[in-house]
C-alpha positions as CSV (number, residue, x, y, z in Angstrom):
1,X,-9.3,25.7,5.9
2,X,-6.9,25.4,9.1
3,X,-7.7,24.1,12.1
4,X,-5.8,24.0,15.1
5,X,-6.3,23.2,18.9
6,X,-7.7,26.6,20.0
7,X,-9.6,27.2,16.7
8,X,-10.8,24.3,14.7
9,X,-12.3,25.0,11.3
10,X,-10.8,28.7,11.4
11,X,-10.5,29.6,7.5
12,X,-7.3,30.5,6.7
13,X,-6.4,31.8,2.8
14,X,-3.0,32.6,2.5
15,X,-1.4,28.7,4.3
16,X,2.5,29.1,4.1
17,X,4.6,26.4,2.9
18,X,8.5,25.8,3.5
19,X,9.7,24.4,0.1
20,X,10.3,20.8,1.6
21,X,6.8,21.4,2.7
22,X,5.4,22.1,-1.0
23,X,7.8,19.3,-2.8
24,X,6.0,16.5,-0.1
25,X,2.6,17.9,-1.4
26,X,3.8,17.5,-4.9
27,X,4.8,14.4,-4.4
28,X,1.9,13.5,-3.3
29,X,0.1,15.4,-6.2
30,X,2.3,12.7,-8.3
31,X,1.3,10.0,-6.6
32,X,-2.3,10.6,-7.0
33,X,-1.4,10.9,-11.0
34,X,0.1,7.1,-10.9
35,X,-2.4,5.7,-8.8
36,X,-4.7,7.3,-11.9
37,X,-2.5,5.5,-14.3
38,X,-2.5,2.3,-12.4
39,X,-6.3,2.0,-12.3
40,X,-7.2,3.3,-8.8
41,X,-9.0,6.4,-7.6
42,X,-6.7,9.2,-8.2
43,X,-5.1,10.0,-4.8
44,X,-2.3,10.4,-3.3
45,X,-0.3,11.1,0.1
46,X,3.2,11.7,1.5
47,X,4.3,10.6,4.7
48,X,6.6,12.9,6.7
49,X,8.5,12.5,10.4
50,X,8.4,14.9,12.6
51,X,11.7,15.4,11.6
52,X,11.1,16.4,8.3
53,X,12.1,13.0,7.2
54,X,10.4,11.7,4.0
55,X,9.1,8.1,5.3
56,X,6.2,7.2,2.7
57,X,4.7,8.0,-0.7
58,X,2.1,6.0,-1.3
59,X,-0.9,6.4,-3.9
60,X,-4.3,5.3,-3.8
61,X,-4.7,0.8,-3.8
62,X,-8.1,0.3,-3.4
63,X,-8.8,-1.7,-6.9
64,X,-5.4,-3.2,-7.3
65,X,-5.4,-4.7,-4.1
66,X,-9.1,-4.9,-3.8
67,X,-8.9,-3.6,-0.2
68,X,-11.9,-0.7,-0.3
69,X,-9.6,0.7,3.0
70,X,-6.7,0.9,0.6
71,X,-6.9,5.1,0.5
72,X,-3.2,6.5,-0.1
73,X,-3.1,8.3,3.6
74,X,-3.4,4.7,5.1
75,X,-1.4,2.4,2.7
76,X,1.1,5.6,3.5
77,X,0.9,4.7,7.1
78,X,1.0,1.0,6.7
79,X,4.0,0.8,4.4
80,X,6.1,3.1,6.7
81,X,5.0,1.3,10.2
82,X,6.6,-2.1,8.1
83,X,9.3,-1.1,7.5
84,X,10.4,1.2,9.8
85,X,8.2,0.5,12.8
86,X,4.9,1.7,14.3
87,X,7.1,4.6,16.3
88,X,8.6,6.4,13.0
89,X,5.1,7.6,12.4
90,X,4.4,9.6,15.8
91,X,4.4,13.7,15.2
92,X,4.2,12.8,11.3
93,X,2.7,15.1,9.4
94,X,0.7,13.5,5.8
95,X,0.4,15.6,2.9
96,X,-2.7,14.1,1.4
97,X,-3.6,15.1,-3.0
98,X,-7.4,15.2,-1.6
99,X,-9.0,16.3,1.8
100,X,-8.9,12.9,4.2
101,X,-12.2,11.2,4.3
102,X,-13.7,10.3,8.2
103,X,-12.0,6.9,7.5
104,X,-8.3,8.1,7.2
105,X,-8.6,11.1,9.6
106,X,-8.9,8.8,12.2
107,X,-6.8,6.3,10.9
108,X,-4.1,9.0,11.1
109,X,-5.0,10.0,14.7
110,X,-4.8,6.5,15.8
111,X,-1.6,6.3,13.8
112,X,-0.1,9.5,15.7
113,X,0.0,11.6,13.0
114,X,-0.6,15.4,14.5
115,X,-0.9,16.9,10.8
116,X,-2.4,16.6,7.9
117,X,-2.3,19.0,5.2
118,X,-4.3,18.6,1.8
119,X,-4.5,20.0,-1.6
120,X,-8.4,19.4,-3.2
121,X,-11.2,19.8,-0.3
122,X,-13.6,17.2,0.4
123,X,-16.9,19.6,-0.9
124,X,-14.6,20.1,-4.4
125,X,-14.0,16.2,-4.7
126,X,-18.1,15.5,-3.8
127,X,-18.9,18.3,-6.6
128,X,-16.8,16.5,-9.1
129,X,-17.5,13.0,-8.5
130,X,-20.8,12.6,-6.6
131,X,-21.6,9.3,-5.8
132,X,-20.8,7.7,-2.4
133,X,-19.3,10.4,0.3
134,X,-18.9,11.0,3.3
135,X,-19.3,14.3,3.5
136,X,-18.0,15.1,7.3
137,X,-14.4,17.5,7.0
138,X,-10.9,16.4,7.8
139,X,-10.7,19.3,10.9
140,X,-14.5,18.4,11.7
141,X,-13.5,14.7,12.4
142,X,-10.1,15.2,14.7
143,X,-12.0,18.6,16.4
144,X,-11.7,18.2,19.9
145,X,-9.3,15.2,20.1
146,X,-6.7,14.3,22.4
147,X,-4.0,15.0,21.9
148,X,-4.8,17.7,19.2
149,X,-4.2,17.1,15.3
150,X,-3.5,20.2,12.7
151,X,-5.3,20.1,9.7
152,X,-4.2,22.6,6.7
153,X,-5.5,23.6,3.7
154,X,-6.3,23.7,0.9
155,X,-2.7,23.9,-0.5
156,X,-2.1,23.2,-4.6
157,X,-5.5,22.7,-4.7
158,X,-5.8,23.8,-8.2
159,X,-2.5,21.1,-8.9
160,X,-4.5,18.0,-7.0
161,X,-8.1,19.3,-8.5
162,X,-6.5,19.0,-12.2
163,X,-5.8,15.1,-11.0
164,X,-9.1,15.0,-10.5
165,X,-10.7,16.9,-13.4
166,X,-8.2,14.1,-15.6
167,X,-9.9,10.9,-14.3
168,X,-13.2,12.6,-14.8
169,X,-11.7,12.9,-18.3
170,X,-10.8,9.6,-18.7
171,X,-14.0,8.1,-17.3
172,X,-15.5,9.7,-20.0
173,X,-13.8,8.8,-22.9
């Protein structure tokens, strides 16, 4: 799914990604595999200027640091507003393993993020997991806000989905 300003929710199939575009996903792909390893939910996100500058990669926190608002796309956002200041984040784009829950899609907004781009989608992640969701899409979330925010995807989605299919895996076991 792609959204943009003029068309939010518009499907779009074939989402072109410049290489350093596709190596921040991955990273965040890899991210979502250590936060696996490290005990958390298996998530992760990269955080990008608007310069094309990585700032962030951050994975999922929410049982290490016992912070239930510890999702990758914010500690992202956190880590990289302390160090480098709350203004290295404006025009960012994140690169987010899974689909940003309500939480973190406004989070970003309210960060200044003005894209996101994901790998697994938000119905894939609620399939494979059930439980607790909120079930409301990235692009449904940010539709109409002001000033706009560009949602992409899914991108790797098979790469961030086989993330998820491990935990499940491991949970098992």
């Amino acid at each position: 799914m792609q959204s943009s300003p003029d068309h939010p929710g518009n499907a779009n199939l074939a989402i072109q990604l410049a290489p350093d575009e596709l190596r921040a996903m991955r990273l965040a792909i890899s991210a979502s595999r250590e936060a696996l390893d490290a005990g958390n939910q298996p998530y992760g996100a990269t955080l990008v200027s608007a310069d094309g500058e990585i700032l962030q990669v951050a994975g999922n926190a929410q049982v290490t640091s016992g912070d239930g608002t510890a999702h990758a796309e914010i500690v992202a956002v956190r880590q990289a507003t302390a160090r480098l200041g709350a203004q290295s984040v404006r025009g960012s784009t994140v690169y987010a393993s899974g689909e940003p829950c309500a939480m973190c899609s406004g989070a970003l907004f309210w960060a200044g993020v003005t894209r996101v781009v994901y790998g697994a989608t938000n119905p894939q992640m609620t399939a494979l997991f059930g439980g607790e969701s909120l079930p409301i899409r990235c692009a449904d979330v940010v539709a109409g806000a002001s000033p706009s925010m560009r949602v992409d995807g899914p991108v790797l989605g098979e790469e961030a989905m086989a993330v998820l299919h491990e935990a499940v895996a491991r949970r098992s076991h």
